[in-house]
Structure formats: structure tokens, C-alpha cells
C-alpha positions as CSV (number, residue, x, y, z in Angstrom):
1,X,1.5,-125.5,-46.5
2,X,1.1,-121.9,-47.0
3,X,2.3,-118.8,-44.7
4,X,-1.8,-118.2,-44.2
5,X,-2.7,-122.1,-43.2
6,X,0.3,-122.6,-40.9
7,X,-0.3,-119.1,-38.5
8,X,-4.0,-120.6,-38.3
9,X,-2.6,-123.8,-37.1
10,X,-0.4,-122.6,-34.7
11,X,-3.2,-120.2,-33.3
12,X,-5.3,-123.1,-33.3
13,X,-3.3,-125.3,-31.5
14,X,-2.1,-122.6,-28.8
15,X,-4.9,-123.1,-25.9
16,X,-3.5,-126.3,-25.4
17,X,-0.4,-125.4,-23.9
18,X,-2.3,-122.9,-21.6
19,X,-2.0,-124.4,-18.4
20,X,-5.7,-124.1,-16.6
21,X,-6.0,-121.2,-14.3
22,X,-7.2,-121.3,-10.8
23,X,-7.4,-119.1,-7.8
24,X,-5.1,-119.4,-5.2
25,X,-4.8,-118.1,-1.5
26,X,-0.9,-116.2,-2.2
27,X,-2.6,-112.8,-2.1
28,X,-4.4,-113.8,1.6
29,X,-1.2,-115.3,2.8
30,X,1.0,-112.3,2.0
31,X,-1.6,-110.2,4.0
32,X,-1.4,-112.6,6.9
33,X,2.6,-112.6,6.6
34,X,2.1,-108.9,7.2
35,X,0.0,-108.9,10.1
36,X,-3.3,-108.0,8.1
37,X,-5.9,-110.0,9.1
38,X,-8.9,-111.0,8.5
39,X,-8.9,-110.8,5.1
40,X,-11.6,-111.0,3.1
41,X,-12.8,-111.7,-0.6
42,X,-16.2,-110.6,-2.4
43,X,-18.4,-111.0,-5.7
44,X,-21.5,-110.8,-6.5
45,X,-23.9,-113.1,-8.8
46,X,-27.0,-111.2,-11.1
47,X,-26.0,-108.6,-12.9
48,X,-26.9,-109.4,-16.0
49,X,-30.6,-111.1,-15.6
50,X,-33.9,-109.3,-16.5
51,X,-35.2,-110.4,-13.3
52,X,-34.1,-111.3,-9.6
53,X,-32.1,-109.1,-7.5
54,X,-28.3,-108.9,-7.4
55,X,-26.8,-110.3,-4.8
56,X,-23.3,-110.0,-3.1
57,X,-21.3,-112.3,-0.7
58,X,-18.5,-112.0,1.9
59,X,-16.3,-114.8,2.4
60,X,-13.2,-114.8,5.2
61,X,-11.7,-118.2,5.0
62,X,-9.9,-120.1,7.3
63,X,-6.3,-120.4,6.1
64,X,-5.8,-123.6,8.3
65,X,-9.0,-125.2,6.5
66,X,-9.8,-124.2,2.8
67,X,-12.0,-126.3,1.3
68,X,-10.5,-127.7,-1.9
69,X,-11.6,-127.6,-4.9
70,X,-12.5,-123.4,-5.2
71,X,-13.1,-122.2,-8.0
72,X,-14.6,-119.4,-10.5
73,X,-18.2,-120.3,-9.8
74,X,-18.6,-120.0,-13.8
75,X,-16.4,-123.3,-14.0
76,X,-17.9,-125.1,-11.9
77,X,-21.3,-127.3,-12.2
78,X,-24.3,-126.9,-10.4
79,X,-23.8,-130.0,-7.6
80,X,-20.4,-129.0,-7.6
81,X,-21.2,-125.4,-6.4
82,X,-23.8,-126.9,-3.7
83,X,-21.1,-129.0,-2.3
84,X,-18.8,-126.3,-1.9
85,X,-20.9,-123.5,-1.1
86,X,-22.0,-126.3,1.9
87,X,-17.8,-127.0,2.7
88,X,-17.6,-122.8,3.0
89,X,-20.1,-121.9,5.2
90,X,-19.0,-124.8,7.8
91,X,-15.4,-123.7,7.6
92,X,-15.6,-119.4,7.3
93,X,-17.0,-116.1,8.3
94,X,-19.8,-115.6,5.2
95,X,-22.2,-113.0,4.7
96,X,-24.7,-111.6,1.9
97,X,-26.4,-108.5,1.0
98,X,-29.3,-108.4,-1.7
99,X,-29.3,-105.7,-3.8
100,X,-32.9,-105.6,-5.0
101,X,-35.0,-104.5,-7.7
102,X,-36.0,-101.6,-7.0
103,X,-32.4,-100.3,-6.0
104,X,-31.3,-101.5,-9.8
105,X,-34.1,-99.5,-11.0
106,X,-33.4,-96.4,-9.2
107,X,-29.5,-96.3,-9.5
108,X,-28.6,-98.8,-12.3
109,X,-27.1,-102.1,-11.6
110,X,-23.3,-101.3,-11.0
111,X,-24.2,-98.7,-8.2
112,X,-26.8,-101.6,-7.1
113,X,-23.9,-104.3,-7.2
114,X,-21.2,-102.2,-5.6
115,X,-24.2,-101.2,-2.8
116,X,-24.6,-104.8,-2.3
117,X,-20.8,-105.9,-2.1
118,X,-19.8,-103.1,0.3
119,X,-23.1,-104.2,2.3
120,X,-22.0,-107.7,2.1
121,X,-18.7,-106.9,3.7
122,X,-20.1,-104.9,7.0
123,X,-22.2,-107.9,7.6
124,X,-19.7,-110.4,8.3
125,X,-19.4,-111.2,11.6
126,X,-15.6,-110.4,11.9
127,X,-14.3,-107.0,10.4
128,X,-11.5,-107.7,8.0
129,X,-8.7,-105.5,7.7
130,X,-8.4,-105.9,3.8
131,X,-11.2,-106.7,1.4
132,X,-10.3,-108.5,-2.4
133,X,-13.2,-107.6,-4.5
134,X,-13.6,-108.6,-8.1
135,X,-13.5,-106.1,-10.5
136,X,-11.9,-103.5,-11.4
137,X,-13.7,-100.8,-9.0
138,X,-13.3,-100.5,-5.4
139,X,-15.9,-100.5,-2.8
140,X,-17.0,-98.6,0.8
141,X,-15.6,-101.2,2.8
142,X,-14.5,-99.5,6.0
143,X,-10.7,-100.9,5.4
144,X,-8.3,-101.6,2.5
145,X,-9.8,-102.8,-0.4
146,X,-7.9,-103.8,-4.0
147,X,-9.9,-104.5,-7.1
148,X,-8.5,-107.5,-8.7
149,X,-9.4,-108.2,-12.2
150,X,-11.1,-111.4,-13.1
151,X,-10.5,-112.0,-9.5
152,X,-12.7,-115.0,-9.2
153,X,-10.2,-116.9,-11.0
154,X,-7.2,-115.7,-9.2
155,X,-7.9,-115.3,-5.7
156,X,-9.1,-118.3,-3.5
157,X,-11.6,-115.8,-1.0
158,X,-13.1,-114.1,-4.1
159,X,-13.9,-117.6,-6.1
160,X,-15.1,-118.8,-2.6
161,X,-17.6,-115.4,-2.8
162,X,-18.7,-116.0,-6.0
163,X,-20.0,-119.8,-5.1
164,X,-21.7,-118.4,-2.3
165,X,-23.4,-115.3,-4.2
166,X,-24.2,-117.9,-7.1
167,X,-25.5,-120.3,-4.6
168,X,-27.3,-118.4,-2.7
169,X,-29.2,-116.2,-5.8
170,X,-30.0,-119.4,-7.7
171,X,-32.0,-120.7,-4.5
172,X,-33.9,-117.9,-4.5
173,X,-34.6,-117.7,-8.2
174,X,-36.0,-121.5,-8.1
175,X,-38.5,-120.0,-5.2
176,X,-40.0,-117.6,-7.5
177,X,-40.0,-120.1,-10.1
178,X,-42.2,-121.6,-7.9
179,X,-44.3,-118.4,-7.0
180,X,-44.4,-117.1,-10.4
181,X,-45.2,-120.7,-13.0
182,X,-44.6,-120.1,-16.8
183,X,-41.7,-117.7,-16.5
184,X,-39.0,-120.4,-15.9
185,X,-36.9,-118.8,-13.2
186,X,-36.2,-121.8,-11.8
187,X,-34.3,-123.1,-15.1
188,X,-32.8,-120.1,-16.7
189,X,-32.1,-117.9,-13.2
190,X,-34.1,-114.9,-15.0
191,X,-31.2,-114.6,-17.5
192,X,-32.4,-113.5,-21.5
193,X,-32.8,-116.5,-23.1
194,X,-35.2,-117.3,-25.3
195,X,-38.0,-118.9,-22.6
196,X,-37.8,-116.1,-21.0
197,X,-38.7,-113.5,-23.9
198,X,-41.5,-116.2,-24.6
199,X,-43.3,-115.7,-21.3
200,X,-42.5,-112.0,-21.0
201,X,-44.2,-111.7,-24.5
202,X,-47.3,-114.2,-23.2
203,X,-47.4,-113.3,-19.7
204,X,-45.5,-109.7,-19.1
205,X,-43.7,-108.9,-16.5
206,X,-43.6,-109.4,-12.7
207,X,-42.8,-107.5,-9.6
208,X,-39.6,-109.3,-10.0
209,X,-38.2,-108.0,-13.1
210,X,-35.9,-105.0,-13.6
211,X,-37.7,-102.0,-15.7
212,X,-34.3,-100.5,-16.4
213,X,-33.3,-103.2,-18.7
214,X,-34.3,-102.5,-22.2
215,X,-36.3,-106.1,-23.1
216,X,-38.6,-105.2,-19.8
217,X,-39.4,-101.8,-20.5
218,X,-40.4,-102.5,-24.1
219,X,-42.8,-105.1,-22.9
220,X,-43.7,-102.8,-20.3
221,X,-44.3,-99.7,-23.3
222,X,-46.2,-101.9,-25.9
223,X,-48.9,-102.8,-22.8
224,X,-49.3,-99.4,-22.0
225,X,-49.8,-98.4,-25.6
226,X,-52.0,-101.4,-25.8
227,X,-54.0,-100.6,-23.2
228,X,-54.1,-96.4,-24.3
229,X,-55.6,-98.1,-27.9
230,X,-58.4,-100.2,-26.0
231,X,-59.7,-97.4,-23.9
232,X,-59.7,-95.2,-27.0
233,X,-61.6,-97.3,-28.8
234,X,-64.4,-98.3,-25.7
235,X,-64.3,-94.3,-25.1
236,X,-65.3,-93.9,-29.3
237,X,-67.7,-96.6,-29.0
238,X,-69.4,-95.2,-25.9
239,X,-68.8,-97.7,-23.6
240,X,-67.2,-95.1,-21.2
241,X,-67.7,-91.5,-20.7
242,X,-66.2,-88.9,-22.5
């Protein structure tokens, strides 16, 4: 075998000697050994859709009665997530904050997201001491806060967040699936896939898409030019006044 084929065999075969990461509660319990408590994790779920708001969640969990099973909402399936996101509400302090449309327009969606996460954390109905947020920027949460990268794989309160943010947006999404037929927000979450370009392109866009994002305010320029060409032409044909 050659010096080439054998480093691409050994790269290939490295994942599987990766032991499977998963959040755990050590950075919560070394709080709590310190006297600092509540603590509490957040995340948000949305920021990368065309459509939807973004929207944040709390979570302080109950160190005597963690539901198993947390994880990185990304890792997990959609019944699993339900069944969780059920186990965390019955067991801790949770609270969410919707950072909407309009706000993403007007100040972009990280200053939208971080709005909604610091938000999220003064709604709970206990006031932690020390906030985990995922990331790697801090937020306005009235107490300590560390930024912990990839966080919703690491820490159990932040993974706990990110079910209920995920949760919690893709509910609302299916509801203006509902209220808006033929865009598919009920299937793809208002995320750019190719559906969705489809019934931008055939329907445009609703109140609930983001005008910042690039796809959206192309639609949003071609229709105005569209519509600048059609009154041209009624206004050279005499249809309309001059």
C-alpha cells in the first residue's frame, strides 16, 4: 500500500474511535458546589430560516430530577424532542422570548437572537445567579454569564434550552403552515430549501418572512420592478393618466 492510500485509511477510519459526545450537568454542579444557584442554560432555534421569528428559551433544571436522555436538539428526532421538551417543562423553571421579524429586519439576526436570549432569561420565573449560553458571545443577563462553545453538546441546561426553543419554534411554524398553504412551513420550518424557493418564486413572500435575508429581498426587488414595468406600460398605452 502506498504512503498516500494508508494516511487516507487511517483518516477514514478515525471517527470510529471518537467516543459520542453529550452534554453533561458538571458545569451546573460545580456552580452549585460553590453556592451559585440557580443556574441556568439558554439557546435559541431560527436563525438561519427565511421566514419565522427567532426564538430563545431559558431552562433551570432541577439537579435532583434531570430528565434523561438530553441532548443537542440537532441529534435528536422529532418525537424524541416532543418527549423531552414534555419531561422539561414538568420537572424545571422554563421560559421563552420570540424575537420577531421585524426586530431581524431592523437589527439583523444576531442582535435579534442575543435580544431574544437575554429576554428569555429575565422571564424565568426564578432569577439565576449564573447563565450558560451557547455561543461564543455573552448576553444582558442581569448575573454571570459564560459563553460556551458548541454548548448544546456540552452542557446538560443549554441542550435542555435548545429542545425547548426547537420545540417551541417548530409549533409555531406548523401554525402558519396552516395560515399560509403552499409555502410548506409546516414541513421545512421556513428554512431554504428548495420548496420553499418554489413558492417564494410562485407565491412571493408573506408578512412572515425576513426582508434582510438576500433570497427575500430579491423576490421582493424583481416584484417591484415588475410592477414599475406594468404601470409603465398601462401609463404608455393610456390606460392611466399621465
Amino acid at each position: 500500500m502506498s504512503r498516500t492510500a494508508a494516511v487516507k485509511s487511517q483518516a477514514a477510519r478515525l471517527p470510529l474511535n471518537e467516543p459520542e459526545l453529550r452534554p453533561t450537568f458538571r458545569r451546573e454542579r460545580r456552580a452549585l458546589a460553590r453556592g451559585v444557584w440557580p443556574v441556568a442554560g439558554c439557546d435559541e432555534a431560527g436563525r438561519g430560516p427565511l421566514a419565522g421569528p427567532v426564538v430563545a428559551a431559558a431552562v433551570v433544571l432541577d439537579p435532583k430530577s434531570i430528565p434523561r436522555g438530553l441532548n443537542d436538539s440537532k441529534k435528536l428526532d422529532a418525537a424524541e424532542r416532543e418527549k423531552l421538551y414534555l419531561k422539561i417543562c414538568a420537572t424545571a423553571e422554563v421560559a421563552v422570548a420570540f424575537g420577531a421579524v421585524e426586530r431581524i429586519d431592523r437589527d439583523n439576526i444576531l442582535r435579534a437572537s442575543l435580544w431574544a436570549l437575554a429576554r428569555a432569561v429575565k422571564a424565568l420565573p426564578v432569577r439565576p445567579k449564573l447563565v450558560f449560553v451557547d455561543g461564543n458571545m455573552k448576553i444582558d443577563a442581569g448575573c454571570d454569564c459564560e459563553a460556551v462553545v458548541s454548548g448544546d453538546a456540552l452542557v446538560t441546561s443549554i441542550a435542555a434550552a435548545s429542545i425547548v426553543a426547537k420545540v417551541t419554534r417548530d409549533r409555531l411554524m406548523m401554525r402558519l403552515g396552516f395560515a399560509h398553504p403552499g409555502y410548506g412551513f409546516e414541513r421545512h420550518m421556513g428554512y431554504s430549501v428548495p420548496e420553499h424557493f418554489a413558492a417564494l418564486a410562485r407565491l412571493g413572500p408573506t408578512i412572515h418572512h425576513r426582508r434582510s435575508f438576500a433570497p427575500v429581498a430579491a423576490k421582493l426587488a424583481a416584484s417591484g420592478q415588475e410592477a414599475a414595468e406594468l404601470l409603465a406600460e398601462e401609463t404608455i398605452a393610456g390606460l392611466l393618466p399621465r
